[in-house]
C-alpha positions in Angstrom: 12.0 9.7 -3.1 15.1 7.7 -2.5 16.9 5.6 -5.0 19.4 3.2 -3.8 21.7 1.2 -5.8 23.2 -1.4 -4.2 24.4 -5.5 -4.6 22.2 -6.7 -1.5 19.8 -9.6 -1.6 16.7 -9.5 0.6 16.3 -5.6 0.8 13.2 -4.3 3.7 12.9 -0.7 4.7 13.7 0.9 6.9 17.2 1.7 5.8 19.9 3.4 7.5 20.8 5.5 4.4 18.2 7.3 3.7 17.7 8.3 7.5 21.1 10.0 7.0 20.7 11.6 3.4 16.9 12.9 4.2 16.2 12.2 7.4 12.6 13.3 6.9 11.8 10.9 4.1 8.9 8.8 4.1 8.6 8.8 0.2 9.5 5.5 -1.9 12.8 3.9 -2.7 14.2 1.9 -5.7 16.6 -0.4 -5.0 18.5 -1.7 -7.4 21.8 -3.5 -8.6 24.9 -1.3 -10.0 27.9 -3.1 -12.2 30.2 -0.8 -10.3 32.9 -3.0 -8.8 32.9 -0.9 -5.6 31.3 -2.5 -2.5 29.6 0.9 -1.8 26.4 1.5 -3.0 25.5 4.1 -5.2 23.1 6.3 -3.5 20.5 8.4 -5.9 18.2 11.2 -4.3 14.7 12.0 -5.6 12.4 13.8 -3.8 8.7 13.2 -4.4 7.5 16.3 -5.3 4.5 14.8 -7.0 2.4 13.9 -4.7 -1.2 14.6 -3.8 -1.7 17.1 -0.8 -3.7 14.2 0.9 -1.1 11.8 0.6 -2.7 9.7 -1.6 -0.1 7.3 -3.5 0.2 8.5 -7.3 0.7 6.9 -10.7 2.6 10.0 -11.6 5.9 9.2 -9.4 6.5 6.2 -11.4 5.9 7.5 -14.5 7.6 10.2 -13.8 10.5 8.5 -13.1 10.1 6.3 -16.0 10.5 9.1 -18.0 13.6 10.5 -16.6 14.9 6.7 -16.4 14.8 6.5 -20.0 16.5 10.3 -20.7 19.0 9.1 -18.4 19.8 6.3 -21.1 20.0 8.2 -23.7 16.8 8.5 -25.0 15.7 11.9 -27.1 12.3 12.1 -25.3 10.0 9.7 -23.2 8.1 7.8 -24.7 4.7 8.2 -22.7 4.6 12.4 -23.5 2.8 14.4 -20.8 -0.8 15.1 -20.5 -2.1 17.8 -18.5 -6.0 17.4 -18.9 -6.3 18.8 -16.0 -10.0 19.1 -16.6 -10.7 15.5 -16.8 -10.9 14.7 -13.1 -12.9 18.2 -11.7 -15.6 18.2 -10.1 -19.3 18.5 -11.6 -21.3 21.7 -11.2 -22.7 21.4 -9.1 -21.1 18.9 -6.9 -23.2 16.0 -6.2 -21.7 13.2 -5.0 -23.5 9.6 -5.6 -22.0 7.4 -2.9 -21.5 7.3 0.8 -17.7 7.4 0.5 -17.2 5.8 3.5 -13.4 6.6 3.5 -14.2 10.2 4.6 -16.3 9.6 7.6 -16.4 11.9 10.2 -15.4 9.7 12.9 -14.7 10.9 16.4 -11.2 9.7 18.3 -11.9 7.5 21.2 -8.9 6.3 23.5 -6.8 3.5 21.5 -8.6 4.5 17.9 -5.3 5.8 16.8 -1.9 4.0 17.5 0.1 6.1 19.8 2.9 7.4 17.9 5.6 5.6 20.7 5.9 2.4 20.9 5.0 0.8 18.4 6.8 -2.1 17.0 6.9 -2.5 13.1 7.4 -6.3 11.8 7.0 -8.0 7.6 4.7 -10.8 7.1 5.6 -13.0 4.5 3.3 -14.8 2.3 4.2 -17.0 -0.2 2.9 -20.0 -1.7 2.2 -22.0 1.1 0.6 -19.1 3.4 -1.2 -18.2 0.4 -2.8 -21.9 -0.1 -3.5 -22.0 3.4 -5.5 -18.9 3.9 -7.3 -19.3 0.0 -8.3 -23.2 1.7 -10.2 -21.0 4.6 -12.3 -19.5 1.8 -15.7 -20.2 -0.1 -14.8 -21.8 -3.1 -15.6 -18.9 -5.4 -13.5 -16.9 -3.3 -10.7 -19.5 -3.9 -11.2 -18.9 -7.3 -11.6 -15.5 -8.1 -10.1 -13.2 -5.2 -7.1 -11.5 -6.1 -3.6 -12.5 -4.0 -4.4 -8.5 -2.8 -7.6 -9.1 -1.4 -6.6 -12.2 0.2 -3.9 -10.8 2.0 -5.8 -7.4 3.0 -8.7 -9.1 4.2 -6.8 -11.5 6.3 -4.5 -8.8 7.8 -7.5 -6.6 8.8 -9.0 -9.7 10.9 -6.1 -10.2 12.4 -5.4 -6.5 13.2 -8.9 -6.5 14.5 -8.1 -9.2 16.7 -4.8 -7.6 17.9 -6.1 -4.4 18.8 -9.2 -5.6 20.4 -11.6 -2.8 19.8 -15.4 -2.9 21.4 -17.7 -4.9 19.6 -20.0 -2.0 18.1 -16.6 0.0 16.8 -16.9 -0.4 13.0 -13.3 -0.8 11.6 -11.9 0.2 8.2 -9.9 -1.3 5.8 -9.0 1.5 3.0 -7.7 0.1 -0.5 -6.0 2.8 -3.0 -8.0 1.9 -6.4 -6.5 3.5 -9.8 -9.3 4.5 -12.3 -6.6 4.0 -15.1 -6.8 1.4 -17.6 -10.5 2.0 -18.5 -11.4 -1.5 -17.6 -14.0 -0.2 -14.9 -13.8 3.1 -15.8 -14.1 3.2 -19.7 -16.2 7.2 -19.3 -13.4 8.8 -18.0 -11.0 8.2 -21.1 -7.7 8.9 -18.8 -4.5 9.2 -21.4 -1.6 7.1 -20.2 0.4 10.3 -19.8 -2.0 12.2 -17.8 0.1 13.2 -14.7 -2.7 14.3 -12.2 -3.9 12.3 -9.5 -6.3 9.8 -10.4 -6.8 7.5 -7.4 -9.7 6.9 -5.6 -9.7 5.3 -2.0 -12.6 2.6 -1.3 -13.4 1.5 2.1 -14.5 -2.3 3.6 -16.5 -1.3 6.9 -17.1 -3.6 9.3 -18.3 -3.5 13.4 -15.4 -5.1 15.2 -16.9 -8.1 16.1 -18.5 -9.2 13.2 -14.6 -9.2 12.1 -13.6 -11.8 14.9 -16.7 -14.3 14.7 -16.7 -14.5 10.9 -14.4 -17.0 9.2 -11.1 -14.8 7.1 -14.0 -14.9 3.9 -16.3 -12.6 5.6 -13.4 -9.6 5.5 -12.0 -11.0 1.9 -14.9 -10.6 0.7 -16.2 -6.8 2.3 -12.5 -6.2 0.5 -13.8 -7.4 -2.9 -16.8 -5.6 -2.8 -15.8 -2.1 -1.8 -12.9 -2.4 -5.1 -15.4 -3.5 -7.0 -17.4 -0.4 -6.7 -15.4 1.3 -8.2 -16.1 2.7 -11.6 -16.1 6.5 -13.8 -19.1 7.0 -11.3 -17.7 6.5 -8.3 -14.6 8.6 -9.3 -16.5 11.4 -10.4 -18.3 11.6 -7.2 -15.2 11.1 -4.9 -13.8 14.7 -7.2 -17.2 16.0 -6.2 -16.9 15.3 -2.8 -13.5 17.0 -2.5 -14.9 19.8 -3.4 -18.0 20.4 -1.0 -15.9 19.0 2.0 -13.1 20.9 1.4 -10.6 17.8 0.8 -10.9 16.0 3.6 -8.5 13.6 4.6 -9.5 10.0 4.6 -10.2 8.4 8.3 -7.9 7.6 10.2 -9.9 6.4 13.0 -9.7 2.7 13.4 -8.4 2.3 9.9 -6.0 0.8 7.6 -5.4 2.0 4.3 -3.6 -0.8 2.4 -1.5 -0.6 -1.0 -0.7 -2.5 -3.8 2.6 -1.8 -5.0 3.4 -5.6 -6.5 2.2 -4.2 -10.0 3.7 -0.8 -9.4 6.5 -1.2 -11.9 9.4 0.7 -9.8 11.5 -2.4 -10.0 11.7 -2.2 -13.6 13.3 1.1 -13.6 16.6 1.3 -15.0 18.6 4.4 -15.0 21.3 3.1 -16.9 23.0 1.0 -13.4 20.9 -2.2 -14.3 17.2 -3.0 -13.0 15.9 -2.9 -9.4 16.5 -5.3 -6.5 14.0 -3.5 -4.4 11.0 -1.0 -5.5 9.0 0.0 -2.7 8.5 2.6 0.6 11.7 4.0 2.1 9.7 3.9 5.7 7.0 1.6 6.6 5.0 2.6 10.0 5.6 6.0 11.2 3.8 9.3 9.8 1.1 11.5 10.8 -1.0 8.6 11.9 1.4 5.5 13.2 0.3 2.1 12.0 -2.2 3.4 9.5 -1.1 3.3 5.9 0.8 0.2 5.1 1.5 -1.8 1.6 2.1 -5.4 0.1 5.8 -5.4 -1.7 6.9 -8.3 -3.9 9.2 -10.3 -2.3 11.6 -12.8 -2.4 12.3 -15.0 0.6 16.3 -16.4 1.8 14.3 -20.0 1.0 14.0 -18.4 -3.0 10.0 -18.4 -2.8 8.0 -15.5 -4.2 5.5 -14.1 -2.3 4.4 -10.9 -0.9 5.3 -8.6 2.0 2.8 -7.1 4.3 4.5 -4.1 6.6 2.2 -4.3 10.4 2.6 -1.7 13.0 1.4 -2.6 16.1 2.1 -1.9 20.4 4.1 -4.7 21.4 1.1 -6.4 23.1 -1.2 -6.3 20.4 1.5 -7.7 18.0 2.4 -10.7 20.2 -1.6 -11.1 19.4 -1.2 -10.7 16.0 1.6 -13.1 15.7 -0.4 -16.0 18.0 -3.8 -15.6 15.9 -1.6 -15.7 12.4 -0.4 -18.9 13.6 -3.3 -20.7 14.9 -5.3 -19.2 11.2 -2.5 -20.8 9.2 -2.7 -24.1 11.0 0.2 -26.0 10.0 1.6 -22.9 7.9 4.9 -21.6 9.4 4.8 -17.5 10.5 7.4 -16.1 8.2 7.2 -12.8 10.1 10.6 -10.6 9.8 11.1 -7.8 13.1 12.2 -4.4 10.9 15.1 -3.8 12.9 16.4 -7.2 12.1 16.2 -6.7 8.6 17.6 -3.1 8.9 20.9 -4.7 9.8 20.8 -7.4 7.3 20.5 -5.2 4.6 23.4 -2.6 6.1 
């Protein structure tokens, strides 16, 4: 994890400083604003040690770093103390997992399932209120009503990956939300303590053929988005810990898949080490990894205009983004593409 403290307006990863502090950083970064009157930023390290072998995104960084945000300013302990409880998230005995967990399929690799890890060009989407009205006026009016701004967003950039990449008709494509089981809201059995620090994450999956994708109107994915969140609950958890078990921990699939994150409600730009609250709470690198184009998130985001909205990170080959950029457009109707090329941002923010 990097934390980077600087006066800049309109922060994007990737930036330049953390290539050169830990050049093999793909954590998280804070940004935030400093008092110092220097016009160098103040440049804070912190490696993300915590973090699930399967690279699953965690509630523990942040309240970690909540913690060690408030000893920094002065407090005598933090105020969310540390659970272990380790026990609360094993597996049953014996395992027996209750749902398909489509996430973990066993998919074989077929030329252009994965994105080559050269070129591939790495753009921001930008939706605010406008893109926002004009994709939620596409939808049923239920789904106008109820869909989250996450699910609107996902489902609409999974069509119009889908169409960008232009898979066979029969390939079924994924779209991979992370879902916390905190909260007890949908998962009241599982009685997780705020300060429990394991992982506690699960990692639905939307499946759809390819070109059911394409034909249906941007509802058809918002909605397959809605429904694999909402089946989500202390069941569904329990049998995803049961599963790790008897498959050995698989990783999720990667095959024609996009695992999408919400990190609007994260909370990392309310962390305040004692040099003032964030600018800028989100990934230090957005694209590359293991598996190029796969794992992306929506950031909060405010635009040079002054609207809030959201970011969505895309990776995509040059070809298929020029798609992606020409179906966004003609989706939107009238609504403007607020799309931002990474390496243009990278220099804005230098």
């Amino acid at each position: 994890m990097t934390t980077i403290y600087m006066n800049v307006m309109l922060l994007l990863p990737p930036y330049a400083t953390v290539a050169s502090l830990s050049p093999e950083n793909d954590r998280m970064v804070v940004g935030g604003r400093t008092f110092s009157t220097r016009i160098f930023p103040i440049l804070l390290e912190t490696r993300f040690f915590l973090r699930n072998r399967r690279g699953k995104p965690q509630h523990t960084p942040k309240q970690f770093l909540g913690a060690v945000a408030e000893l920094a300013r002065g407090a005598a302990a933090p105020t969310v103390q540390p659970v272990w409880g380790r026990e609360l998230l094993t597996a049953r005995e014996p395992p027996r997992p209750s749902f398909a967990h489509r996430e973990y399929d066993e998919v074989p690799e077929t030329k252009g399932a994965i994105l080559p890890p050269g070129g591939v060009e790495h753009r921001y989407f930008f939706f605010g209120p406008g893109e926002l009205a004009a994709i939620r006026a596409q939808l049923a009016p239920c789904q106008r009503r109820h869909c989250t701004t996450f699910e609107v967003v996902s489902g609409f950039v999974w069509k119009l990956r889908t169409m960008a990449l232009a898979p066979d008709a029969d390939e079924e494509m994924r779209l991979i939300c992370v879902v916390s089981a905190r909260g007890g809201g949908k998962t009241p059995g599982l009685r997780i303590p705020w300060g429990y620090y394991g992982n506690s994450m699960v990692l639905p999956a939307a499946v759809s053929r390819a070109g059911d994708l394409r034909s249906n109107p941007v509802g058809y994915a918002v909605e397959l988005v809605r429904e694999a969140k909402g089946a989500v609950n202390a069941e569904y958890v329990r049998s995803v810990a049961d599963l790790m078990v008897l498959r050995g921990r698989p990783h999720f699939t990667a095959v024609r898949s996009l695992l999408l994150s919400d990190l609007t409600k994260a909370g990392f730009g309310d962390l305040d080490f004692g040099w003032g609250r964030p600018v800028y709470g989100g990934p230090a690198k957005v694209g590359p990894g293991v598996f190029p184009g796969v794992m992306s998130f929506l950031i909060k985001y405010t635009n040079a205009g002054g609207e809030d909205g959201v970011i969505a990170p895309v990776s995509l080959p040059g070809p298929a983004m020029d798609r992606f950029v020409e179906e966004m457009g003609k989706l939107l109707r009238a609504a403007p593409v607020d799309h931002i090329a990474a390496v243009a941002r990278q220099r804005a923010a230098l």
